[in-house]
C-alpha positions as CSV (number, residue, x, y, z in Angstrom):
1,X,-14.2,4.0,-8.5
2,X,-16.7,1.4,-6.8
3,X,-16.2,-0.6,-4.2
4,X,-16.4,-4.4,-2.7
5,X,-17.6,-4.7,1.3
6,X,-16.8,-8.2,2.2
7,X,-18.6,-9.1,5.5
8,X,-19.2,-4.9,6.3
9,X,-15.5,-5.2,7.8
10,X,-13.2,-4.9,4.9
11,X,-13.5,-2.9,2.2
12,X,-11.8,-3.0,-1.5
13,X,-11.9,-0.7,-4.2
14,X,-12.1,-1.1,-7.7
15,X,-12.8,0.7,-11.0
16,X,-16.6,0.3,-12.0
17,X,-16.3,-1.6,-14.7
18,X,-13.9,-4.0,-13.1
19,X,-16.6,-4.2,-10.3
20,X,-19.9,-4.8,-12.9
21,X,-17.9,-7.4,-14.2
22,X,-17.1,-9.3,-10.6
23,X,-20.6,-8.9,-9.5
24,X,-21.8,-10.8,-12.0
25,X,-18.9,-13.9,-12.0
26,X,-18.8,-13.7,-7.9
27,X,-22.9,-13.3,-8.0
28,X,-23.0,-17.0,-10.3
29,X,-20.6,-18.8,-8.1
30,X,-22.4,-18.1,-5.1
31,X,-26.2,-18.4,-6.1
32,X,-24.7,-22.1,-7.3
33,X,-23.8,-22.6,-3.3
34,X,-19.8,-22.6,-4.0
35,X,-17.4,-21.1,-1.6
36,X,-14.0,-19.9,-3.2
37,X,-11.3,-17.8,-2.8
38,X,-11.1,-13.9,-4.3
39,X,-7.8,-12.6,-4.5
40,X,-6.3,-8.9,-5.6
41,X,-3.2,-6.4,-5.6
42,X,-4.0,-3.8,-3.5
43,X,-3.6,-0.3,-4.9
44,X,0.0,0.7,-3.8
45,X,-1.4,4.0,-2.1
46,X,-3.2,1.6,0.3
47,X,0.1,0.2,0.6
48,X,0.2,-2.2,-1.8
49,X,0.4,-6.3,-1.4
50,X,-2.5,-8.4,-2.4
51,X,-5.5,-9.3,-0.4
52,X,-7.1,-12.8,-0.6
53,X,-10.8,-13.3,1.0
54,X,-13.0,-16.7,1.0
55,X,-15.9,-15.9,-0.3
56,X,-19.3,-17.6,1.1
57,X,-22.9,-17.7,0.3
58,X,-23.5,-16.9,4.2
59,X,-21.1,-14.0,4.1
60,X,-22.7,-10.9,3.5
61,X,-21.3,-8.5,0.0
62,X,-22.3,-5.2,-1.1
63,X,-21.3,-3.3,-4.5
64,X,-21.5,0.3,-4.8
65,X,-21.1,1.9,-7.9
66,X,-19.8,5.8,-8.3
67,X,-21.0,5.9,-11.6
68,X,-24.6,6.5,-12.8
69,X,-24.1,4.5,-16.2
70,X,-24.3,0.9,-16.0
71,X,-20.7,-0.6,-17.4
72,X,-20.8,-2.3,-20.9
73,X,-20.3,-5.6,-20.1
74,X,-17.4,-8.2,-22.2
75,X,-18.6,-11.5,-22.0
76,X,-14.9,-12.5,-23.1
77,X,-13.8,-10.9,-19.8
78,X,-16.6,-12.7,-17.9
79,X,-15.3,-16.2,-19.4
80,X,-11.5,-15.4,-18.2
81,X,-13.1,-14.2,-14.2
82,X,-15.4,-17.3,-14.5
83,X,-12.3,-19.8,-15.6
84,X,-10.2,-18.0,-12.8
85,X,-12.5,-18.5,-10.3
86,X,-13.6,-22.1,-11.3
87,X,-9.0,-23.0,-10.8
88,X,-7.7,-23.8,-7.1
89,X,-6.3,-20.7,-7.0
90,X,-9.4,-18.7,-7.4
91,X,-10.9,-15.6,-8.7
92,X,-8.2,-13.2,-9.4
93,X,-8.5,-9.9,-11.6
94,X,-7.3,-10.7,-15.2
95,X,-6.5,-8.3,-17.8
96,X,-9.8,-7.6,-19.9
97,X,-9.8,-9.2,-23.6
98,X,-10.0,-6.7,-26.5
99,X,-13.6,-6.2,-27.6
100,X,-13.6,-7.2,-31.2
């Protein structure tokens, strides 16, 4: 289980893989320059809800990883963050494609 520090003041976990893949559609946006919006369910022992944060080049992230293995990475999972975070809604977690 890895997690997302947004700003060093919230924090959000997520499975590893789930994470690599984020990184690397959040990390694109904001090399580009573009602000948008990141959006998740909370894990229902944290209470549950969702949590929505505007993400910023200016506005520090970190990643840390539990694991020691870098995740495989699905670049049909990478296209369906990318299109979700390109709509006016935002990034939001989508299920990941079957590899094929």
């Amino acid at each position: 289980m890895g997690k997302l520090t947004y700003d060093s003041s919230l924090t959000a976990d997520f499975d590893d893989r789930i994470l690599a893949h984020l990184q690397l559609v959040i990390g694109t946006k904001l090399r580009r320059g573009e602000s948008f919006y990141f959006s998740w369910r909370d894990d229902p022992l944290a209470g549950g809800g969702r949590s929505t944060i505007w993400l910023h080049p200016s506005i520090p992230l970190a990643y840390k990883y539990f694991g020691s293995r870098i995740p495989m990475l699905n670049r049909e999972w990478i296209e369906a963050l990318s299109l979700s975070a390109n709509s006016s809604a935002g990034l939001q977690v989508v299920a990941e494609p079957n590899l094929t």
